[in-house]
Every structure is written in C-alpha cells, then in structure tokens.
C-alpha positions in Angstrom: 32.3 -24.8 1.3 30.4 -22.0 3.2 31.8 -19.6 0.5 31.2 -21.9 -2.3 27.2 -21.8 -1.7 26.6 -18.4 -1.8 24.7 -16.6 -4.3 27.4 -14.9 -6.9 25.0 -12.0 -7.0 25.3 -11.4 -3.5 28.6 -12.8 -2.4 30.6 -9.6 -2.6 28.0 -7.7 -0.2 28.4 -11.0 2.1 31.8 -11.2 2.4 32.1 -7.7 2.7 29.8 -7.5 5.7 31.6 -10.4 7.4 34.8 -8.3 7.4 33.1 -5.5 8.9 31.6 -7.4 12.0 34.7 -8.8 12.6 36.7 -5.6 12.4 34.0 -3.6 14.0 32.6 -6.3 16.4 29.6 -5.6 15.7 26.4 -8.5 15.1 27.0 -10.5 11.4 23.3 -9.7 9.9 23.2 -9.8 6.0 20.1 -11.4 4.3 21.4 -12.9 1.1 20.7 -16.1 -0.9 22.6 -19.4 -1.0 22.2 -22.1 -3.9 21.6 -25.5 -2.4 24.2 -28.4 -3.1 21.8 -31.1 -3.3 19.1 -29.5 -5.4 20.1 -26.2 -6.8 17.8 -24.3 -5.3 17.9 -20.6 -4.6 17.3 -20.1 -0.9 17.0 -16.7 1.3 18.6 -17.2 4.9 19.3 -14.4 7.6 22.7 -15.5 9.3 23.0 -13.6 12.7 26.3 -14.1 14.5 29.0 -12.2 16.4 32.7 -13.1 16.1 34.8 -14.5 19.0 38.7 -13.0 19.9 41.2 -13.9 22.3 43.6 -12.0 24.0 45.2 -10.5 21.6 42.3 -9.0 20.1 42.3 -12.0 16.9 39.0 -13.4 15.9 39.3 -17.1 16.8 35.3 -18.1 16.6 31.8 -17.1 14.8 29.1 -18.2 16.5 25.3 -17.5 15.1 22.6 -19.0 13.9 21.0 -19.4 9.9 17.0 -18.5 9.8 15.4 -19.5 6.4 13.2 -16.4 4.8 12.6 -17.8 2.0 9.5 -18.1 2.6 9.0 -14.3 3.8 11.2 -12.9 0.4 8.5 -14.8 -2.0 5.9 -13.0 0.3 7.5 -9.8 0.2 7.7 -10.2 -3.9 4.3 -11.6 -4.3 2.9 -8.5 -2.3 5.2 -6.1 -4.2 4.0 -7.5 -7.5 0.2 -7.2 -6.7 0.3 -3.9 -5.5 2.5 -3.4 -8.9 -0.2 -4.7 -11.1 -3.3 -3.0 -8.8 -1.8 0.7 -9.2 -1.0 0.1 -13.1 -4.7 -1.4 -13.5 -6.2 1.5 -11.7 -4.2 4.0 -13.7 -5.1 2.6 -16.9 -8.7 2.6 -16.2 -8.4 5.7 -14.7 -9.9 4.4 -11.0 -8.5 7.1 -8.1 -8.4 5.1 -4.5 -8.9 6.2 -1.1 -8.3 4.6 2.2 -9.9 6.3 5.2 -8.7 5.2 8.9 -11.4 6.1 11.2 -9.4 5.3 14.5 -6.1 7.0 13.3 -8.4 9.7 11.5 -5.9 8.9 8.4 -7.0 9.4 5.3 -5.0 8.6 1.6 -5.9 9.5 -1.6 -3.7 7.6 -4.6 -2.9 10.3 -7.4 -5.3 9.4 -9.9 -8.0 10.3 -6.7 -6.1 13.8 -6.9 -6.1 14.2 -10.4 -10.3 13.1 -11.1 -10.5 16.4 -8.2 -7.8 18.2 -10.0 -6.4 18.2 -6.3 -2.4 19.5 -5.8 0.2 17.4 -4.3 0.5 19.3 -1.3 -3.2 18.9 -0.5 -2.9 17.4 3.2 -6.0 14.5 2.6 -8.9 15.7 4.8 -12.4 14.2 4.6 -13.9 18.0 3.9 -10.5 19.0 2.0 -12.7 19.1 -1.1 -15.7 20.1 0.4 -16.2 23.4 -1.9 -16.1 21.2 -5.0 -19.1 19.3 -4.6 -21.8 20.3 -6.8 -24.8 22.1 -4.8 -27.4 19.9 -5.8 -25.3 16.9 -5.2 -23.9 17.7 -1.7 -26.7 17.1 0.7 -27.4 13.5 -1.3 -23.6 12.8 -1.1 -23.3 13.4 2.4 -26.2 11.7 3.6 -24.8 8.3 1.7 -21.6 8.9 2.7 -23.5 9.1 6.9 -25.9 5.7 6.1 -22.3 3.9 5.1 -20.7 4.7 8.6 -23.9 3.7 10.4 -23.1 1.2 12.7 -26.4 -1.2 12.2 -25.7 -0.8 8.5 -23.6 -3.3 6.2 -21.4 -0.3 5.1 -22.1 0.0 1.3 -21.9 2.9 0.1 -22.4 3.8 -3.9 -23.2 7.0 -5.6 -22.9 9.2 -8.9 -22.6 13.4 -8.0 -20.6 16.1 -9.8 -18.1 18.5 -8.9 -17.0 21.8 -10.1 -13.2 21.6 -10.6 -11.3 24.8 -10.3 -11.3 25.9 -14.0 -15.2 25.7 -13.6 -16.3 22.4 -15.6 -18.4 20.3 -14.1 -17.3 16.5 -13.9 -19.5 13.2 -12.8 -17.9 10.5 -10.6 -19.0 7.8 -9.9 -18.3 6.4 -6.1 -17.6 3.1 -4.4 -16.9 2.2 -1.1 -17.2 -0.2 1.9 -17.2 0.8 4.9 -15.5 -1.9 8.3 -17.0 -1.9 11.5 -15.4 -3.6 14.7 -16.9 -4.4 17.8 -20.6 -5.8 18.5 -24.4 -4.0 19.7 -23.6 -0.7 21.5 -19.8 -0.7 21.0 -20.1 -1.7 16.8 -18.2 1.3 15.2 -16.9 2.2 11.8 -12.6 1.4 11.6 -11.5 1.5 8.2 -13.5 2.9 4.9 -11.9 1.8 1.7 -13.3 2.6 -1.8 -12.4 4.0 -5.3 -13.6 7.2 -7.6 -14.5 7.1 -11.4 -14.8 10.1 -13.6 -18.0 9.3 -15.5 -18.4 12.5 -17.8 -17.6 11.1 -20.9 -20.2 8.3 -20.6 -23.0 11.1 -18.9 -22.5 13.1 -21.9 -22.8 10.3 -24.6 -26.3 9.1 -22.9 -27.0 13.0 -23.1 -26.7 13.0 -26.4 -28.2 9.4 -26.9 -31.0 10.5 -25.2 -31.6 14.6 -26.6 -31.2 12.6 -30.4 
C-alpha cells in the first residue's frame, strides 16, 4: 500500500534510500511526494525513521514518523518563482539592485548593478569600491543624499540623478532609488538594512538635450 502511494517520479530515489538506511543504519530522511488515495492529491511529506534488528543483525522493525511539507514546498516554489520573475523584470528593463547590510557591513550588487558601472566580476562590493567613478560635480551632492538617507530622525528616502565616468571615459546618468531601515527607537534608532535599485538614464538625458537645444 505504502509503495503503491508514492510518487512514480520519485519512487526509485525512495526506495533506494530506504535500502540504504537499513543497510547502513543510518536515519530514513527522504523528502518526496505521495498521491493521496482518497483524493489524488499530490502531497510532500518528510518521513524520518531508523530501522530496528535483532540478534542476528536482520531488520525486523521501522519506526519514524511522516511530517507534511506541503505546505513549505509550495512556499519554497512560490519564492523561487518570484525571485525568477523579479531578476528577469529587472534585466529587461535594465534596473541593477543593491542590498546593503549595515550590521553585517554586507553589501550585494546584482550584475546588471555591475554592468550600468561597467564593474568586473571579481569586484569585492564595497560602499567606496566605485568611488573614483563618480562625476566631480555630482560627488559631494551624491554623498550628502546618500548621509540624509541613513540619518536616523529621517524616513530613509533617498532618490537622486548623478553621472559617472566609466572606464573607457563616457559619461553615463543614473538614476538612484533607495530606502533606507532603521531599528531601534530615540537615541538607540540606527540604520540596519539599505535596499534600492540603479537606472542608466543617458539615453533619455540626451533626447531632452536635444529636445531642448532644437
């Protein structure tokens, strides 16, 4: 019966990994799936048992128990599916992301961050890694936003246009998003977690450039 309800997809890796705790007598742990007699439902469990042997070394008894994750898997997918769909949208518009851990002191760029500042793989992500790149006239307006978003008695915000200078020497406009978390309340209030997300502008700057010069 037992055998009879499992999922024909994963029954081989099942029955596989039964053999092996017994043999080994080791803990019977394989998440698979399991359709339902009654309904015909697809179901995740998480069987955890060890095997039982008598004196001559025979396995005689399993004893475990059966937690239900289906619940857990369809959380797992749902995540693994948004997170899917959000890097695909941001690539296709062309949005780079960062994600800056102020406790850790952990910061991640997504690789269309390193691509709008033409930045190489093996760039370790620093807040002042790209530091030399900011435009001259932009940099002391960049960093003072960038300083009013981690105040703590302010609500975070931070949003900004500024240029850079890539390597080869042209100049590109991004525009910059971000919202800063605080945790903690008067005196102890501080900055945790800054998330936020980089356009390159240019093409649009140069079309109002022209708009504007005809």
């Amino acid at each position: 019966m037992w055998r009879g309800r499992l999922h024909p997809a994963d029954r081989e890796l099942v029955l596989a990994e039964l053999d092996r705790a017994k043999r080994d007598r080791t803990l019977f742990r394989c998440e698979h799936r399991i359709i339902q007699a009654n309904t015909g439902d697809v179901v995740w469990i998480e069987p955890r048992g060890r095997f039982l042997y008598d004196s001559a070394g025979r396995a005689t008894r399993l004893i475990g128990v059966s937690l239900d994750a289906t619940a857990r898997k369809q959380a797992e997918e749902n995540l693994v599916r948004r997170e899917t769909q959000l890097e695909l949208a941001t690539r296709i518009v062309g949005i780079g992301v960062f994600d800056h851990d102020h406790i850790e002191n952990r910061l991640y760029w997504s690789d269309q961050f390193r691509q709008i500042h033409d930045a190489p793989p093996d760039l370790e992500p620093h807040i002042f890694a790209l530091q030399a790149q900011i435009h001259p006239d932009d940099r002391e307006r960049l960093y003072a936003a960038v300083q009013a978003a981690h105040d703590p008695s302010s609500d975070g915000k931070f949003s900004i246009e500024y240029r850079i200078r890539r390597s080869n020497g042209e100049v590109r406009w991004i525009v910059g998003h971000a919202q800063t978390l605080f945790a903690g309340e008067g005196a102890q209030r501080q900055p945790v977690r800054t998330v936020g997300a980089e356009l390159d502008v240019t093409d649009r700057r140069l079309a109002e450039n022209r708009l504007r010069d005809s």
